[in-house]
N, C-alpha and C positions, 0 to 999 in steps of 0.2 A: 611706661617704657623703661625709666630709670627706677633707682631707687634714690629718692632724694636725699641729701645731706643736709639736715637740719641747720637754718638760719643760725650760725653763731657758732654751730659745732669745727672743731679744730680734728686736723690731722697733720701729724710732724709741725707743730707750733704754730701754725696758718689758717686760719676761717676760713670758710668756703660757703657764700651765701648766694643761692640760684643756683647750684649747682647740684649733679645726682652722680652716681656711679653706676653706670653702663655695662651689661656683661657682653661678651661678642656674642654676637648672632647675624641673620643676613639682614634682618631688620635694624642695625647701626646703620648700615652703609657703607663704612671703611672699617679699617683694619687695627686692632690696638696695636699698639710697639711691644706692648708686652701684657700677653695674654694672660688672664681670660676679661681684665676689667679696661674701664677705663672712664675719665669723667666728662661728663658734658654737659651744656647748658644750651636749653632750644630757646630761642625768641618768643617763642607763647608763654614761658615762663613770667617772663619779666613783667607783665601785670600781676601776676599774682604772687613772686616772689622778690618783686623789686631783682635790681640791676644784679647780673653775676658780678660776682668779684672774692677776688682771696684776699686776704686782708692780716693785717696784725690788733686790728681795734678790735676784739670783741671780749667779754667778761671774763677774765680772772686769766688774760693772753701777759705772757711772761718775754713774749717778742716785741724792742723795740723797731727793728727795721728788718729789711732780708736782702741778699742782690738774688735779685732775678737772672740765672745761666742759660737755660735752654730748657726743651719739650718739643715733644712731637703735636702735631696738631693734625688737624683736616678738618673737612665739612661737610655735611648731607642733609640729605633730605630724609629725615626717618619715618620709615613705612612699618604697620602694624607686620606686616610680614617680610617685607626687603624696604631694602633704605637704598638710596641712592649716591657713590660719596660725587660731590660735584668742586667744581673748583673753584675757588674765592680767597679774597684779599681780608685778611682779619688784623687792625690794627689793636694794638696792647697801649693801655695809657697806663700809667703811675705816677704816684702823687709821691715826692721825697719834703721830709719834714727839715724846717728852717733850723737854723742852729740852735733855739730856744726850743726846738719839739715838733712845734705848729706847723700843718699844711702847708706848704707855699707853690715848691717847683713840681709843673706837668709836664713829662716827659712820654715820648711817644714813637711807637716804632710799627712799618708792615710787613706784615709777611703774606707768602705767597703758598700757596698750594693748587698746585693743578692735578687733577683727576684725568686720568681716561675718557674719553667720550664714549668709545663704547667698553665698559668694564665686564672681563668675566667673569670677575671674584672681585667682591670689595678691597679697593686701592687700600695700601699703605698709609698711613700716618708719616706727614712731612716734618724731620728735625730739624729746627732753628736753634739760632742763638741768636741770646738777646745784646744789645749792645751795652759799654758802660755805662751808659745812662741808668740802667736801672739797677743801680746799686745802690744801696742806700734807701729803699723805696718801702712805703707803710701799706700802702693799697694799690691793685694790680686790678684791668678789668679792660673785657676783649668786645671787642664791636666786629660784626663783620661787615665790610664796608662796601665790597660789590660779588655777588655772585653770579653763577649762573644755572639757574634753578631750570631744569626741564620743563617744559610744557605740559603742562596739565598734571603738574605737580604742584602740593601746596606750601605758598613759601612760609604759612606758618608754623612748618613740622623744621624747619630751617632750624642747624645743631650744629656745635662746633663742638668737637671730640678734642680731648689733650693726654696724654699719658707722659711718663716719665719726666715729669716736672725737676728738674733740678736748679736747687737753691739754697743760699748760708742764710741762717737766721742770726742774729743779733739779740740777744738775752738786754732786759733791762737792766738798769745799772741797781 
């Protein structure tokens, strides 16, 4: 369905691990914010790619921390030929580093996207913004925490779409 972003690879200073890049078609299920791509991470992944997450840890990463601003999101059910976008509560955790560096505070926010029940064209991608909390933060990773997956659809095609991520990175010192 995607094209995957290799475990570790970086784009604009950030890792991106579980994650693929999406072109639109009616097989997303919603709508990119800005067309024609966009990334996403389905739940059947994460056995095989370990947990989505953006990140600053990965090899020869010149990012000490980033704030997290905003992005558009949604969710669906991606179909070999139509996707479905459906509506769900996707909470964002991040991990901000102690004054010494090291891991300490998790910090956590939800957001909301509701879909159409009955859509005639895949819905929009919904813009949030994140809260101060996640400033300052080294790892970034999206759980979706309640859906509502059509009937006789499979919740392991289950995919949270994101576009237009905006965020300051922080350079090592």
């Amino acid at each position: 369905m995607g094209q995957g972003i290799p475990p570790g690879d970086n784009y604009l200073g950030l890792g991106y691990n579980g994650w693929s890049v999406f072109r639109e078609s009616p097989a997303l299920g919603v709508k990119p914010a800005s067309s024609p791509n966009a990334i996403g991470t389905e739940i059947r992944n994460e056995a095989t790619q370990g947990p989505n997450l953006i990140t600053t840890n990965y090899p020869d990463s010149k990012v000490a921390k980033f704030d997290m601003i905003r992005m558009a999101f949604g969710c669906a059910v991606n179909g070999q030929v139509v996707g479905t976008g459906i509506s769900c509560v996707v909470r964002a955790t991040a991990t901000k580093p102690n004054s010494d560096g090291t891991p300490s505070s998790i910090v956590r926010q939800d957001f909301r996207f509701q879909a159409p029940l009955l859509p005639l064209s895949p819905p929009p991608l919904s813009v949030q913004d994140f809260s101060d909390d996640f400033k300052g933060i080294t790892d970034l990773r999206f759980t979706i925490i309640n859906s509502l997956i059509p009937a006789g659809l499979d919740g392991t095609l289950l995919a949270l779409v994101a576009d237009n991520l905006s965020y300051k990175t922080y350079l090592k010192a």
